[in-house]
Structure formats: structure tokens, C-alpha cells
C-alpha angles and dihedrals in degrees: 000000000000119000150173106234110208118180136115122190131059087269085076103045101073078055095049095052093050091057085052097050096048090059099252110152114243108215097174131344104211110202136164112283124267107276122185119266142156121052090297090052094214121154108283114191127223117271094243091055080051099055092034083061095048095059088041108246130141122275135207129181118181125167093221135032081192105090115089081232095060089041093050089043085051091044093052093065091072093212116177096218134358108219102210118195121161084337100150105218136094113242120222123226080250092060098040091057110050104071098088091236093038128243122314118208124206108211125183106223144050106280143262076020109096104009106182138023119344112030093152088052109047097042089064106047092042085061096244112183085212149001132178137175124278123211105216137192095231117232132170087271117093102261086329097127125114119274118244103180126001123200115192128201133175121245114240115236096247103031121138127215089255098056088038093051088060095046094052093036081054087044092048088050084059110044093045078052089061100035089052093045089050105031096124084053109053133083123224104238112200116235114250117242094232120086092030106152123158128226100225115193126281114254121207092231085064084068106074114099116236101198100200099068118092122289095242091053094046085042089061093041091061105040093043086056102048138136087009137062087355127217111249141192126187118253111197093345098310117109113247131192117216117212109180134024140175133198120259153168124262143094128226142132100293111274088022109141096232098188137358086263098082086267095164116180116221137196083277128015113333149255145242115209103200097165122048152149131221115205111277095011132091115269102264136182112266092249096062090043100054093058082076111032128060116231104157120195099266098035106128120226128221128008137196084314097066107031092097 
């Protein structure tokens, strides 16, 4: 088929690949503009500009979908879908409507679980036993559209947002892959209005660790904010982010270090860290970290700092 391929971050690029591999033909991949990152602050592009460079297709970055120029411009590649994943821009009804077979999202969650900004997320830290990717017929509504093809996959115990973002980003390849193969065949099923929920965006002050809430809660919240932003706690007074957890036994007053092993009570049960970062170093398993850092069982975590 031939499609106009919108995405930005690394999320879309496996997707992206996949169209490519299958044969489909590429007429434009549309992506967010180049913004300055790094220490130097010069214009970075997107990784999947990158990637689209470096297949060689044709990219185009507008700030807005908005202008009758750029609609007409998107309109004039006759595309027969768009297949729209992360991409990071609103589509207006004009654009919606141009491919000849509309505008596919990929969405990286069950609808109509986890609308909006942040599925992975939120799945997580709300303690889902499992999420998927849904394959969904675009319309002006925020992930409102009509499902054409649902994939479902459990959520490990331990798991953190960033393994399960690859998992989900391989599963999306996949599904596009089927929905494109059978379009004439599926049926839009509109999504029920029980069960919305909506996936607003992590903010940074979501990532400081109270310790005296329970270990399942405290479990979810690592693992949902790694690897970013990270939750974090303070050892010895420098603020830590703490990457990877797992549930264990133990009793203490809430932050206390329980064994040389990152046993950390909790306000109820207790948890083992076994992946973190200290400011200005790679993440690194525990493990590893602990041969040079100093966390002594009954050490206490946090502080007024971190009991937000």
C-alpha cells in the first residue's frame, strides 16, 4: 500500500521498519521538528527522522498540521492510510480525511484503558495485570476512534515502563502488519463507554519515594517511572533514582535499610532494589552499585526531601 508514515520517538521506529520491510511504499514520514538537545543545544532531530533518513525516504517536520498549505501538501501524496503512532501532533479533520482509508493509530494500550499521554505508565503504576496495543480508525476525539484489531499481552511482575515499551513498540509492528493485510476485512468496533480512563502525563513531582506508603504501591511507582523520569529517594543525603524493585519480606520503620542486600522496609512489607543511578553516574544493578557506595543495614532512606 502506499502510506504516510507519522511517528517521532524511538517507540515508532521499530514500526516504521516493519512497514518498510513488508514492502509497503513510504510516500512521506511526517515527525516533530528538530529541537536542541544535548550540552551544545543544537537541533537534534527525532529518531525516526533519523531512521527515515537513513532509508532514504522523504521527511517532513511542521509545527502545525493545521495551515491549508501543509494539508494540501499532505493531501497531494494520495496515500491510501497513514499509519500514526507517538507521533506528537493533533490531526485535523482535513488530514484525517485525505488517505483514502483514513488515518490508523497505533496506541499503546486496551481501549478505551489509558486514553491520552502516558499508557505505559500508567498501566504500570495502577497495578494492570495486563495491557496490549490497539489498532484504531483515527477520528477529531482524543483516542476515541473505533478499534480495528486489539493484541493483548500480560505485564511481568517486575517490569518496568521502558521493557515493557519495547515489547509493546515490537507488538504494534505487528499488529499495523495484520490490520493493513485484512482492512477490507475488519470491522471498526466502537469502543464501550465503560472502563474510559485517561493516561495523563508524568510529572516529574510523581517521582519522589514516600516510604511510608505500602510496598506494592512503592513497587508500581518504580518500575512505572523508569527508566524516566525515575523515582528517587535520598541515601545519605544525595538524591538517588531507583530504577528496578522487587517485593520482599521484612518489617521495619518505613525507609529503614534491613540487610546489606538493598532490603528497604517499607510502610508495609518491604523491597529489594536491585537496579539504580546515582547523579552524574550510568544506571547500574544494585549489585554493582553497592561495591561503591555505602548503604549499611540500618541506614534510613528519604527525608523530608522525599516524603512527598
Amino acid at each position: 500500500m502506499r502510506l504516510v508514515f507519522m511517528g517521532s520517538p524511538d517507540f515508532s521506529v521499530p514500526v516504521l521498519d516493519a512497514l518498510v520491510s513488508a514492502g509497503h511504499q513510504i510516500a512521506c514520514v511526517y515527525c516533530q521538528p528538530p529541537r536542541p538537545a544535548g550540552r551544545g543545544k543544537k537541533d537534534r532531530p527525532t529518531p525516526v527522522h533519523a531512521r527515515a533518513l537513513e532509508l532514504g525516504l522523504p521527511v517532513r517536520h511542521p509545527t502545525s498540521l493545521r495551515h491549508a498549505e501543509v494539508q494540501q501538501e499532505f493531501a497531494a501524496l494520495q496515500a491510501d492510510v497513514a499509519v500514526v503512532v507517538a507521533y506528537g501532533l493533533i490531526l485535523p479533520q482535513a488530514v484525517l480525511d485525505a488517505p483514502r482509508h483514513g488515518c490508523l493509530n497505533i496506541h499503546a494500550s486496551l481501549l478505551p484503558r489509558w486514553r491520552g499521554a502516558a499508557p505505559i505508565h500508567r498501566a504500570i503504576m495502577a497495578g494492570d495485570a495486563e495491557t496490549g496495543i490497539c489498532i484504531m480508525q483515527m477520528e477529531a476525539g482524543l483516542d476515541t476512534g473505533p478499534v480495528l484489531l486489539r493484541l493483548a499481552t500480560p505485564i511481568g511482575e517486575n517490569e518496568t515502563t521502558g521493557a515493557l515499551h519495547d515489547r509493546l513498540s515490537v507488538l504494534g509492528a505487528k499488529g499495523i502488519l495484520q490490520a493493513l493485510a485484512d482492512l477490507g476485512q475488519l470491522l471498526p468496533s466502537p469502543q464501550p463507554d465503560v472502563g474510559v480512563c485517561y493516561a495523563e502525563k508524568i510529572d516529574k513531582s510523581e517521582a519522589c519515594l514516600n516510604w511510608a506508603r505500602p510496598a506494592v504501591d512503592l513497587h508500581r511507582q518504580i518500575r512505572g517511572l523508569s527508566p524516566f523520569p525515575g523515582a528517587w529517594t535520598l541515601i545519605d543525603g544525595a538524591r538517588v533514582k531507583l530504577l528496578g524493585a522487587e517485593l520482599a519480606t521484612g518489617t521495619g520503620a518505613p525507609g529503614t535499610v534491613l540487610d546489606e542486600g538493598l532490603r528497604i522496609a517499607c510502610g508495609e512489607g518491604a523491597l529489594r532494589i536491585t537496579r539504580l543511578q546515582r547523579a552524574g553516574k550510568a544506571a547500574q544493578d544494585a549489585d554493582t552499585a553497592l561495591r561503591g557506595m555505602a548503604v549499611p543495614a540500618g541506614m534510613v532512606l528519604g527525608g523530608d526531601e522525599a516524603q512527598g
